[in-house]
C-alpha positions as CSV (number, residue, x, y, z in Angstrom):
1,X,143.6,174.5,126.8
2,X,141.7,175.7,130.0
3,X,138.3,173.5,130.4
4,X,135.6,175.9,131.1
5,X,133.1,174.2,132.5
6,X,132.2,170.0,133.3
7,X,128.6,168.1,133.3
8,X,128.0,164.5,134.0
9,X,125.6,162.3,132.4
10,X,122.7,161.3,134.9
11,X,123.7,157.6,134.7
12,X,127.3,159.0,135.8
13,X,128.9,156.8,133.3
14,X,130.1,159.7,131.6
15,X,131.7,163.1,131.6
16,X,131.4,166.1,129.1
17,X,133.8,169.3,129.1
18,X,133.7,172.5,127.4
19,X,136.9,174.4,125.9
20,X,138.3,177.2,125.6
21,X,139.9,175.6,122.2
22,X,136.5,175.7,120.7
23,X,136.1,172.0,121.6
24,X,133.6,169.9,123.9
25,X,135.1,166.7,124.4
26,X,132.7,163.6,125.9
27,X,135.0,161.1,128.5
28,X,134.5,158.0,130.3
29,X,134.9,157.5,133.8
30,X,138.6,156.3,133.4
31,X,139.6,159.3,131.5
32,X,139.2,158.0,128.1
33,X,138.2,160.8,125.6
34,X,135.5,159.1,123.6
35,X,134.7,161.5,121.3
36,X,135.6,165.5,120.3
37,X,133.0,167.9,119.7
38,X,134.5,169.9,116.7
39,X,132.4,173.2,114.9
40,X,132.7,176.3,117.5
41,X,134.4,179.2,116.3
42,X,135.3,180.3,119.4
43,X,135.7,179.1,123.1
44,X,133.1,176.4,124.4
45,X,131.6,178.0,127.7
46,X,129.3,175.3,128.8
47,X,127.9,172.2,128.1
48,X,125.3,170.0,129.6
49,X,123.9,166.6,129.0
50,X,120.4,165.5,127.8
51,X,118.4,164.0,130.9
52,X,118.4,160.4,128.4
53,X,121.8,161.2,128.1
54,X,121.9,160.7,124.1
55,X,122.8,164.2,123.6
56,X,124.8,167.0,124.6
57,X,124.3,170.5,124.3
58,X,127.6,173.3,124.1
59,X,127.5,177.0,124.7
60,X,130.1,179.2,123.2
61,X,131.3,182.8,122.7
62,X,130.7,182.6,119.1
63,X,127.1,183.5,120.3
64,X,125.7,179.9,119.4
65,X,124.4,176.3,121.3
66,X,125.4,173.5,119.4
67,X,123.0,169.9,120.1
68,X,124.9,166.7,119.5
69,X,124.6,163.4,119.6
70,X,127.0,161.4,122.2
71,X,128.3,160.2,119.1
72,X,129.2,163.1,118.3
73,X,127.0,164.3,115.2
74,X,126.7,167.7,114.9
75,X,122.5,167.7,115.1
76,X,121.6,171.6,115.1
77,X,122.8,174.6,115.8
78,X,120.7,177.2,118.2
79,X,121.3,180.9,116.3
80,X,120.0,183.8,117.8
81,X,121.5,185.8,120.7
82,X,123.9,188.6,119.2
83,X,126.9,187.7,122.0
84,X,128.6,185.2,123.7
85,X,126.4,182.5,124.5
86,X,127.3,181.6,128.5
87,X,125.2,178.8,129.5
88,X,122.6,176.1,128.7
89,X,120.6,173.5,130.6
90,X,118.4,171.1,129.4
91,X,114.7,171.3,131.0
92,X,113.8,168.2,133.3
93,X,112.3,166.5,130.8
94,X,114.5,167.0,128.1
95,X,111.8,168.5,125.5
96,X,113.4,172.0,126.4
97,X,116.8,174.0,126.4
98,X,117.2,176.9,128.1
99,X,120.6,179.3,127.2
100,X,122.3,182.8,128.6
101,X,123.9,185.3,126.8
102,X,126.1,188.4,127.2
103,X,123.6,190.2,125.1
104,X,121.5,190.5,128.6
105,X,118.7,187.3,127.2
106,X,117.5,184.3,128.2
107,X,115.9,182.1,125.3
108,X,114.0,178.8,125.4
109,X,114.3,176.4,122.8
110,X,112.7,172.9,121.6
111,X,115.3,170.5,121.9
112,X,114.0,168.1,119.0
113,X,113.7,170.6,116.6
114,X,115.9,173.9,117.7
115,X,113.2,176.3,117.0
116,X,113.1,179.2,119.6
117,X,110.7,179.4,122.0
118,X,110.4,182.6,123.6
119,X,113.3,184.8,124.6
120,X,113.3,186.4,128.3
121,X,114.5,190.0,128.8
122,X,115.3,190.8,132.5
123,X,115.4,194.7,132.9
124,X,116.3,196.8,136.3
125,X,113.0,195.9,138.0
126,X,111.0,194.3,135.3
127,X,111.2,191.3,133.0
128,X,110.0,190.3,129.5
129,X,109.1,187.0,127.3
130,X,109.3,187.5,123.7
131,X,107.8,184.9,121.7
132,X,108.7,184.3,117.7
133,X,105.6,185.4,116.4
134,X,105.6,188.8,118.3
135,X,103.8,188.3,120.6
136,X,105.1,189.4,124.1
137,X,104.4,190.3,127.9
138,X,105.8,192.9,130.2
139,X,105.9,192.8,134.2
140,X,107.4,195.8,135.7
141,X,109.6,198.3,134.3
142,X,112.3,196.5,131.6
143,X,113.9,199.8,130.8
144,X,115.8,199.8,127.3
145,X,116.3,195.8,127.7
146,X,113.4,194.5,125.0
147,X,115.0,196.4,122.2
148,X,117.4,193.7,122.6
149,X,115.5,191.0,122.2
150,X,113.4,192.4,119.0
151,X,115.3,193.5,115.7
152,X,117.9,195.4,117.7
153,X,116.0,198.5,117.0
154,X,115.2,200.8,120.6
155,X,111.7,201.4,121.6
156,X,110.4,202.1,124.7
157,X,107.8,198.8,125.6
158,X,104.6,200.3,124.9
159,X,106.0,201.5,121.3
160,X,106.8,198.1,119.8
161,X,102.7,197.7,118.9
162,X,102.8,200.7,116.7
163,X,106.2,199.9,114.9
164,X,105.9,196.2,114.4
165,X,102.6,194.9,113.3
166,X,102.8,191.5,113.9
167,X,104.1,192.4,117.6
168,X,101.5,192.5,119.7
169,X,100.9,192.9,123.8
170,X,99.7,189.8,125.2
171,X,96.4,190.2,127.5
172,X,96.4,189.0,131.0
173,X,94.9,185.8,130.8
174,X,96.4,184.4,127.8
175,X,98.7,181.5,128.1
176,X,102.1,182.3,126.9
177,X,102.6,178.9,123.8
178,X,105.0,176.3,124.4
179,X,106.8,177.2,127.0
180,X,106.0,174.4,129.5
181,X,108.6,171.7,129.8
């Protein structure tokens, strides 16, 4: 099967790929498959490493991330975007994982715990952050790009406070939660 993508550990004592047989597999320098990341339903598009290097993290067109130990236990699953899931990264520090999708977001996620973060909307000449409880910010013009990112439903960006009550429209000044790495 075509490998999709490659990542190396920072220590550079080991190398992860990602499948398009639905498997990441996790190899030594000599070639050596160590272990086989099994559980995607579809193609594995990316993978990275953890900076520690303890765990990986996969990206696959069933529209999920998948964390795992080097091992290769299965530690949560990252459920959210409604397409293929294209990319991840894992922030400098390790506390936070960032992942593409098809669907046109960007979503942050805490890596110990796989709870979602916020979710990024880039429109024509605006962008968006989402967060779970609502809460959200606008800069620019995002077009018809939020409705993505909240309940699928279309609204135009000033009509989500009237809609959804417990969406509401950030102020200015008001520090956007856990979203620092």
């Amino acid at each position: 099967m075509p490998v999709r993508s490659v990542a190396s550990s920072r220590e550079g004592h080991h190398i992860a790929t990602a499948s398009a047989d639905g498997t990441a597999r996790i190899w030594n320098l000599h070639g050596q498959q160590l272990v086989a990341l099994t559980g995607h339903d579809l193609p594995v598009r990316d993978v990275a490493f953890s900076p520690d290097g303890r765990r990986v993290v996969t990206a696959s067109s069933d529209g999920t991330a998948r964390i795992w130990s080097t091992s290769g236990e299965h530690l949560s699953t990252l459920v959210g975007h409604m397409s293929s899931v294209g990319s991840v990264s894992y922030s400098p520090g390790g506390t936070r994982i960032a992942t593409t999708s098809d669907d046109g977001t960007a979503r942050i996620w805490d890596s110990a715990t796989g709870a979602e973060l916020a979710i990024l909307v880039h429109g024509e000449s605006g962008m968006a952050v989402v967060l779970p409880d609502g809460a959200y910010r606008t800069q620019g013009d995002v077009g018809d790009r939020l409705w993505w990112a909240v309940k699928q439903v279309r609204f135009e960006v000033g009509e989500l406070d009237g809609y959804y009550p417990e969406i509401r429209r950030l102020g200015v000044d008001e520090v956007l939660p856990g979203v620092t790495s």
